[in-house]
N, C-alpha and C positions, 0 to 999 in steps of 0.2 A: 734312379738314384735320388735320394737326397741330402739334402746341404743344412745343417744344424745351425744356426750360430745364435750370437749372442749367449754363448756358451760361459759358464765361470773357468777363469784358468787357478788352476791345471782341472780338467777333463780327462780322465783317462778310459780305455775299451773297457773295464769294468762299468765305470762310469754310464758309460752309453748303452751298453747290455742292459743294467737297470733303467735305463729311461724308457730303452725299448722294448722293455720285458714282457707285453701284451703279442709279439709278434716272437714266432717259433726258428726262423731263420733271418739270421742279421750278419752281416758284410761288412765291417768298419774298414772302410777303404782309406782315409786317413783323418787326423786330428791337425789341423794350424791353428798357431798363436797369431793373432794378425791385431796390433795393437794390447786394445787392452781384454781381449775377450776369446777367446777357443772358436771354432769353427769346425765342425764334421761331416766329412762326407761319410752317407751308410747306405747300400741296400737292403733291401728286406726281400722277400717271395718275389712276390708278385706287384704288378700295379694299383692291385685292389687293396693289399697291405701298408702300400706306400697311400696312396688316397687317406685311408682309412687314420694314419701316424698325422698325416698333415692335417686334418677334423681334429684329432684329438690335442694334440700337441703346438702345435700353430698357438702363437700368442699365448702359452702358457707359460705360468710359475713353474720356475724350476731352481732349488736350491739358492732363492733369492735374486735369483735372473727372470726377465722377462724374454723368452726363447721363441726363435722363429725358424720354424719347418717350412720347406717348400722344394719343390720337386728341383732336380739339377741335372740338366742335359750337357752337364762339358765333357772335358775328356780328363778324368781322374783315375789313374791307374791303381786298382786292387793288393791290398798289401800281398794277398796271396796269391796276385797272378803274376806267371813267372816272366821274367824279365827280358826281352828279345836280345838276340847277342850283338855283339861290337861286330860294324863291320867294317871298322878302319883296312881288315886286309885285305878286302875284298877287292879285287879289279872294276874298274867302273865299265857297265857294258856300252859296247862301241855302238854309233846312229852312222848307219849306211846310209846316207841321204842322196 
């Protein structure tokens, strides 16, 4: 995954589809306002994709921003993966010790 920022706000997934329009599959997993700037997280394919965004992109102009790509190992949830359920009802399983 990668982590966008120093992004102009507002940023929107159009937005980002065109920044990342050299790569055929893209993932905009979310967009944050943090201050005074946008922030994205997006995958693409492959590793070699992602490489290839952060050569290009890394320290470029963009739309009057100076923008910094770099890879992002956290845990950023997919807008399009689906959501695990509530497990307030659940019973808590019992420890036989």
């Amino acid at each position: 995954m990668l982590k966008a920022r120093k992004l102009p706000i507002p940023t929107t997934d159009s937005d980002l589809r065109e920044l990342f329009s050299d790569y055929k599959e893209i993932d905009i997993v979310s967009i944050e306002i943090e201050g005074d700037e946008s922030i994205a997280y997006v995958k693409l394919r492959n590793d070699e994709d992602e490489k290839d965004a952060i050569k290009k992109l890394n320290r470029s102009l963009w739309r009057g921003n100076r923008i910094y790509v770099d890879t992002f190992r956290g845990d950023k949830r997919s807008k399009s993966d689906p959501v695990s359920g509530d497990n307030k009802n659940k019973e808590p399983e019992s420890k036989d010790n």
